[in-house]
N, C-alpha and C positions, 0 to 999 in steps of 0.2 A: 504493500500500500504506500509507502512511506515512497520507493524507489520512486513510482508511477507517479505520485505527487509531484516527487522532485523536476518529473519528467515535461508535467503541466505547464509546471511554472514557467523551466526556461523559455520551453514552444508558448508560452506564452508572453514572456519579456521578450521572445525574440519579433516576434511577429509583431510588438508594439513598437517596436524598434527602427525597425530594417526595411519597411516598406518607403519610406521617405526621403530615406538615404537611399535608398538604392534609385529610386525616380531620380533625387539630383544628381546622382551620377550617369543616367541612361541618358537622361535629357540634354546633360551638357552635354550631349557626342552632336554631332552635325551632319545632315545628310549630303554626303558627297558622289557622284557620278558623273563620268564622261565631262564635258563642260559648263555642268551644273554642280555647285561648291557651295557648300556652308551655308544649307538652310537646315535654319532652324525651327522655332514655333513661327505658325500654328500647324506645321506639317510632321508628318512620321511616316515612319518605314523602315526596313531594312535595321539598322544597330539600335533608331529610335523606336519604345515601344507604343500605345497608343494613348499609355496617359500622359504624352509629351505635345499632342495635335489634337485637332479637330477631327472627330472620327471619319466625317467623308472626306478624310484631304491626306489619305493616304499616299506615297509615293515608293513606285519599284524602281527596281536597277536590275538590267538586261543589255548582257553587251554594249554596255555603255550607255546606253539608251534610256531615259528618264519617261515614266508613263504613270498617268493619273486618270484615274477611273472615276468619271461623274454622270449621274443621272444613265448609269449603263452603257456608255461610251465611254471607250480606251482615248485618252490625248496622248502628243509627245508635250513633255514639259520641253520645250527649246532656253525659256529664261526666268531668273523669280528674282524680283526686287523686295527686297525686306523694307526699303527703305521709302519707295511709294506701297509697297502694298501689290502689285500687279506681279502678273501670271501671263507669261504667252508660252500658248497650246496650238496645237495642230490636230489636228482628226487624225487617229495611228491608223483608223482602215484606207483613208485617201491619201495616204502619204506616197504611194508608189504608184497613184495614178486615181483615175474616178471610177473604175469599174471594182469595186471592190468583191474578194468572193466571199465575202459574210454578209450578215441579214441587212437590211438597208436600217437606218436609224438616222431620225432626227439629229441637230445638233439645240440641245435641252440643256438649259444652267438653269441650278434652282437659284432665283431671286431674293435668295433670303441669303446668300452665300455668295453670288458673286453681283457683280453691274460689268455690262460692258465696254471698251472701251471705246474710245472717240476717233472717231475719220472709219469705219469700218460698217460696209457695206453686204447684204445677205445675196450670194451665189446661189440660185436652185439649181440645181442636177433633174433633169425628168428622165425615167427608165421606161422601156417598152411603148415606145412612141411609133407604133405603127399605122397610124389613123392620116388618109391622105389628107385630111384637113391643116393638117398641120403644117404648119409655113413657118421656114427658121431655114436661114442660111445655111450654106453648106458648110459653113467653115468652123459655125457651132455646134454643130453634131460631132457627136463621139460612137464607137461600136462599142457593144458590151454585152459578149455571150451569155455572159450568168445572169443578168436582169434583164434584158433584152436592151437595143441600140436604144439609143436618147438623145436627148441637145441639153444645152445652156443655156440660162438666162440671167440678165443682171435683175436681183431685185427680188423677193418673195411673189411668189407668184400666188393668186390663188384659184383654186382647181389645180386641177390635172393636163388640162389640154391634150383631151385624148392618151395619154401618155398613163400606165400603170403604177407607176410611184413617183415619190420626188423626194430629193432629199432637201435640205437650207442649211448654207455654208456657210458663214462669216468669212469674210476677207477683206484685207486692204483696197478703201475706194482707189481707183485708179482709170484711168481713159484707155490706160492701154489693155484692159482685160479682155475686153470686147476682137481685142484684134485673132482669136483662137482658142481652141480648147487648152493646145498647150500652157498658152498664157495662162489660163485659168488656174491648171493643174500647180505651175510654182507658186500662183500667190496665195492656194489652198497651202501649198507644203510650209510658206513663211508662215502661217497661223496669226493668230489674232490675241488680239489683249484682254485681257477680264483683274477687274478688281473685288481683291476678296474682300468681305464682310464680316468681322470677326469680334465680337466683344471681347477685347482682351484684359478685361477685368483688372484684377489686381495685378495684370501682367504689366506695365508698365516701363518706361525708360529707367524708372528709378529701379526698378526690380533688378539688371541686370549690372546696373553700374555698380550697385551694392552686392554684389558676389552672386546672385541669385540666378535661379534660370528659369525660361518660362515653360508650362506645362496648362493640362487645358481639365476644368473639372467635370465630368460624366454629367453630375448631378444638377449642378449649376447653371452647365452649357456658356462658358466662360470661363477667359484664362486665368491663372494661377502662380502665382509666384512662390518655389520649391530653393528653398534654403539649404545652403550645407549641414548645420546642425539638424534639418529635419525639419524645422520650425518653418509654417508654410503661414501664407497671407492671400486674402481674397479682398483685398482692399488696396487702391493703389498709396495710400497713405503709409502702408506697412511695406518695407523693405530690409534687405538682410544685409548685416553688417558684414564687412570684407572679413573683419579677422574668424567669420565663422559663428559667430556666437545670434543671442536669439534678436529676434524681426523687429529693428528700432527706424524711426522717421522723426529725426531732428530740422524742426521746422525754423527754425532762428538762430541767433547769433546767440543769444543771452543762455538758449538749450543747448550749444555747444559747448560753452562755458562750464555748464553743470553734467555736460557728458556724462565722465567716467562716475557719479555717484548714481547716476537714474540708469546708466548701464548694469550698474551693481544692482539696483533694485529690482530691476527686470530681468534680471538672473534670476536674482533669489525667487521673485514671483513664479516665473517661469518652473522653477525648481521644484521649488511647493505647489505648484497646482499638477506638473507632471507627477512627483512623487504621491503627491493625493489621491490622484486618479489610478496608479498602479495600486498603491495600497487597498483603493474601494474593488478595485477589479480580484485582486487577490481574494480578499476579504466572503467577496460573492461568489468567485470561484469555488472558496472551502466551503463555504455555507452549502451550496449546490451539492458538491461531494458530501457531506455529510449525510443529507438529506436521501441521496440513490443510497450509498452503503445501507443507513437506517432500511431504507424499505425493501433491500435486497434480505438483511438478515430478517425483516419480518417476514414475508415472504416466503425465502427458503424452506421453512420448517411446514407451511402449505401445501407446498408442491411435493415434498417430499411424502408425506402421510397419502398423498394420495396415490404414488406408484404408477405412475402409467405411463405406458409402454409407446414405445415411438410406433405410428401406424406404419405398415409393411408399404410400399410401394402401389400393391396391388389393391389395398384395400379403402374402403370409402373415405375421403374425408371435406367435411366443410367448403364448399365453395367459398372462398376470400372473401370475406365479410365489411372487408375496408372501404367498400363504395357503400357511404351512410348517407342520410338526410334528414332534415329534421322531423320526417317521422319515421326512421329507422333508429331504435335507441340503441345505444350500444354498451354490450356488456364485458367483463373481464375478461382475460383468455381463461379459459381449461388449463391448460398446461403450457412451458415451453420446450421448444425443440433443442435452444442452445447447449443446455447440460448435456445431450448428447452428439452433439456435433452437427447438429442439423440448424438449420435456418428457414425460417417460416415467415418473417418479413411481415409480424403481423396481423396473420392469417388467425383465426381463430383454431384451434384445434379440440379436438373431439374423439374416445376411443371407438372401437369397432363396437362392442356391443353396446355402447347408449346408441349410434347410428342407426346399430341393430334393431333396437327395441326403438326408436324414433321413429325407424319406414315400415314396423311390423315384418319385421326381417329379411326388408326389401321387394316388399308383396307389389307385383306388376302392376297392379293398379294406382302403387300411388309414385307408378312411374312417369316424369312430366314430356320426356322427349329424351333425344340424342344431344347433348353441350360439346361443347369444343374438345373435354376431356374424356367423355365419356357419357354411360345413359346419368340423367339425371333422377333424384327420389325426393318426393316430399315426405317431411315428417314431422311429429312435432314432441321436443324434450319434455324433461317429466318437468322443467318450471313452467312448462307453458310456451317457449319460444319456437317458433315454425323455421325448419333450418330446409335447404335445399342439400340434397348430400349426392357426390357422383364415384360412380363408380369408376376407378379411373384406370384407362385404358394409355394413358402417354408419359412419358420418362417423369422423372420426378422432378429434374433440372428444369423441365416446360414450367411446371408450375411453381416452380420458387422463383424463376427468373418472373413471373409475371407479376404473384405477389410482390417482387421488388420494384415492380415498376410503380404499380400501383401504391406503394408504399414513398417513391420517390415523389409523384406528384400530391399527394395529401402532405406531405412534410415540404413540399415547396420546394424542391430540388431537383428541379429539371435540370441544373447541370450536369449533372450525374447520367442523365437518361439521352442527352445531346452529344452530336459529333463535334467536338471543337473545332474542325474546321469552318461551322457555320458561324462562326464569331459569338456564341449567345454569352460568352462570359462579358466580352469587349465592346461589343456592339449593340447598345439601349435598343434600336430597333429590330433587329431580330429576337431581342430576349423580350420586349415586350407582343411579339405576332407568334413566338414559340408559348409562353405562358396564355395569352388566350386562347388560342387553338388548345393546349392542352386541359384547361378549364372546361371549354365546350365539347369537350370529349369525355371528359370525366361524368356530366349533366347528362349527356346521351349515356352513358354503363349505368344508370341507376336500377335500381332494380325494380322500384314504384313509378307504375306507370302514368300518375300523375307529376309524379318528379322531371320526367324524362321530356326536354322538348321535341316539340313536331319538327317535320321536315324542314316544311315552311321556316318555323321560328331558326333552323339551323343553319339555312340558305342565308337567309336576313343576317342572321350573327354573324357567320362569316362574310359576307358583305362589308358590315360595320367594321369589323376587324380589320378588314384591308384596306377601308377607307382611313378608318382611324392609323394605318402604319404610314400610310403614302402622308398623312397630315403630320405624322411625326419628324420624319424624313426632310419633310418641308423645313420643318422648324428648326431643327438642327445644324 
C-alpha cells in the first residue's frame, strides 16, 4: 500500500509539473522548411506540437515543400510574415498545371480566420465545356482528360455556361493574364495573399521580449503566453521575467524602483499558492484512497460468504446491464470477476442456477428471439427484477471487449475507444462530432422502448450534429 502510495504521488507531482515546461520548451522550436524559416505562433507542425498554434493552421514539410490544409484544400505555403500577419499560398492541386487528377474543389477561406489580400482578382476554371453554345477564344481553352476540356475566364463567373464544373482561383490582377492559359497557369503557381485572424490574447510583444513564448489555449481559442518557470498568463498585462522566474509586468519607473522587493513577494505568493494547491490535491488524493480501501475491506468479506463460481464460457449470463435510464434502476453487482482474473467491465453478473431458476430452466417459451450472442430468455429473480439472460454461443473476448466499450462511453472516455489518428484528443472539433454521435448511439441501445428515439428524431440529431460541427469549425 505504502509503495503504490508512494507511486501516486510522484505520477502525481510529476504531471503537475512537467506539462508547462515541456510546452515552453516544444514551443520555443520554430518551424523550418525549404525556404520557409522561423515560424513560429500561431502555426505548428512537424517538432511544434498543437498547443503551440491554432488548431486549423497546421503546417507539413515534404521535400522541402511547405503545405497547409484549409477548409479541405492542400496550399503551398510559398511565404509567412510574422510581422504583417500575411500568408501567401498557392493551390498544391494546380500547381503543375489546371487539369488536376483529384476531385475539383472550390478555393474556400473561412472568414473568421483569414481576409484577403488586396490587388487580387478571382480566375474560374470551367470543366467539361462541351455545349456549342459556348463562345470563348481559342487561346483560352485548355484540354483536360480527367474533367473533360474547358476554358478560362477572368472574374467569378456565375452559372456554369454549359460547362460541368468550375472551379475560383484567386490570382494577381494583371492585363496580361488574358493573353493565354499559360499565363494563367504561373500566376495560379505565384499564389495569393491572405491575412490571418488571430486573437493572440495574452500573447503579446511583451510576452516574448520577456523570455516567454507564445502558444495558443484549446479552451479559450486564444493565444497564450508559456513561461520558462511554467508560470503561464492569458492577459497581455502579465509577462515572464528573462531570468526565468514567475509572470511580473512592471508598468512604471517608481515599480522599477521597488522591483527586487515585489519580485520577492510574488515568489513567495506564487510559492504559497503552488505549494497550497499541491498540498489540497494530496490531501484529496488520501482522502479518496482511504475511502476505496475502506469499502474494498467492507466489501470483501460479502463476496467472499457468498462463493460463486466464475460462469463457464458456455453458460448463461446477464446481458450488460450498463445501458440504464431513468426508468431502469440500477442495482449492485452479484459478484466480481477480478478476484479471478477475469474482467466484466461492469457487467452485472449472475450464477447459473439463479439464471436457472429465473427462465424456469430455460423453458422455450420464455424464449424472446436469436441476440447477437446467442438465443435470448426472459426471466425474473427471486427480488422481483426481470433480467434478459443469453445463452451464449461467441468467445468470451466478444463480450468483454463490448462490455468495455460500453463501459468506456458511460465513464466519458471515448479516448480510449478512438483511433488517435482522428485527432479526438487534439482536435475540439472532432472530439466534440465523436462524443455526440456517441451519445446518440448510446439513446438508440436503450433497452425501453420509450427511451429509445425514432428514426426521424435520429436523422434530425444527426443533422444538428453536423450542423453544429461545421459552426464550430467556423468559429475556430
Amino acid at each position: 500500500m505504502n509503495n503504490n502510495f508512494s507511486t501516486s504521488l510522484l505520477l502525481t507531482i510529476f504531471f503537475y509539473i512537467s506539462p508547462s515546461l515541456s510546452t515552453y520548451k516544444d514551443c520555443s522550436l520554430v518551424f523550418n522548411c525549404g525556404k520557409v524559416i522561423d515560424v513560429g505562433f500561431p502555426f505548428w507542425g512537424e517538432d511544434r506540437p498543437p498547443s503551440c498554434g491554432v488548431p486549423k493552421l497546421k503546417l507539413t514539410c515534404k521535400d522541402n515543400v511547405v503545405e497547409i490544409e484549409l477548409m479541405q484544400v492542400k496550399y503551398r505555403v510559398l511565404q509567412v510574415d510574422p510581422s504583417k500577419k500575411t500568408l501567401k499560398i498557392a493551390r498544391a492541386d494546380y500547381f503543375d498545371g489546371i487539369c488536376p487528377d483529384t476531385r475539383l474543389k472550390n478555393t474556400t477561406l473561412n472568414p473568421n480566420l483569414f481576409e484577403m489580400g488586396n490587388g487580387y482578382v478571382n480566375l474560374t476554371l470551367l470543366y467539361g465545356c462541351d455545349s456549342p453554345l459556348m463562345v470563348v477564344p481559342e487561346h483560352l481553352r485548355f484540354e483536360c482528360p480527367v474533367h473533360g476540356d474547358g476554358c478560362v475566364k477572368l472574374g467569378e463567373e456565375m452559372g456554369l455556361w454549359g460547362c460541368k464544373n468550375s472551379v475560383v482561383v484567386p490570382v494577381r490582377g494583371d492585363e496580361g493574364l488574358l493573353v493565354g492559359v499559360s499565363k494563367m497557369e504561373e500566376a495560379i503557381r505565384e499564389g495569393f495573399e491572405v491575412k490571418w485572424k488571430v486573437d493572440s490574447g495574452g500573447c503579446g510583444g511583451d510576452c516574448v521580449e520577456s523570455g516567454g513564448v507564445c502558444g495558443y489555449d484549446l479552451k479559450l481559442r486564444r493565444g497564450i503566453c508559456f513561461c520558462e518557470n511554467g508560470v503561464s498568463s492569458s492577459s497581455s498585462a502579465d509577462v515572464c521575467r528573462k531570468d526565468g522566474g514567475a509572470s511580473v509586468h512592471q508598468a512604471s519607473g517608481s515599480a522599477a524602483k521597488t522591483g527586487g522587493s515585489e519580485s520577492k513577494k510574488k515568489h513567495l505568493i506564487i510559492g504559497l499558492c503552488v505549494g497550497g494547491a499541491t498540498l489540497l490535491g494530496l490531501c484529496l488524493g488520501c482522502f479518496v484512497f482511504c475511502i476505496i480501501q475502506r469499502n474494498k475491506e467492507h466489501v470483501r468479506p460479502k463476496l467472499k460468504s457468498k462463493d460463486l463460481a466464475s460462469p463457464p464460457s458456455t453458460a448463461p449470463i446477464l446481458i450488460p446491464s450498463t445501458f440504464r435510464s431513468n426508468t431502469i434502476p440500477s442495482y449492485p453487482y452479484s459478484r466480481s470477476g477480478l478476484e479471478n482474473g477475469s474482467s466484466y467491465f461492469g457487467a452485472q453478473l449472475f450464477t447459473y442456477d439463479e439464471l436457472e431458476e429465473a427462465t424456469h430452466n430455460f423453458d422455450p417459451s420464455k424464449e424472446l428471439g436469436d441476440g447477437g450472442y446467442g438465443a435470448v430468455y426472459f426471466g425474473t429473480l427471486k427480488d422481483g427484477r426481470m433480467v434478459a439472460a443469453v445463452d451464449i454461443n461467441r468467445n468470451r473476448n466478444d463480450i468483454n471487449l463490448s462490455n468495455m466499450a460500453i463501459d468506456r462511453i458511460q465513464k466519458h472516455s471515448l479516448g480510449d475507444l478512438v483511433d488517435p489518428d482522428l485527432g479526438f484528443e487534439r482536435d475540439y472539433v472532432v472530439r466534440s462530432m465523436i462524443t455526440s454521435v456517441a451519445e446518440l448511439g448510446f439513446r438508440c441501445l436503450q433497452q425501453t422502448r420509450d427511451v429509445r428515439p425514432s428514426m426521424d428524431e435520429v436523422v434530425q440529431a444527426l443533422r444538428e450534429i453536423g450542423k453544429e460541427v461545421v459552426d464550430i469549425g467556423n468559429d475556430m
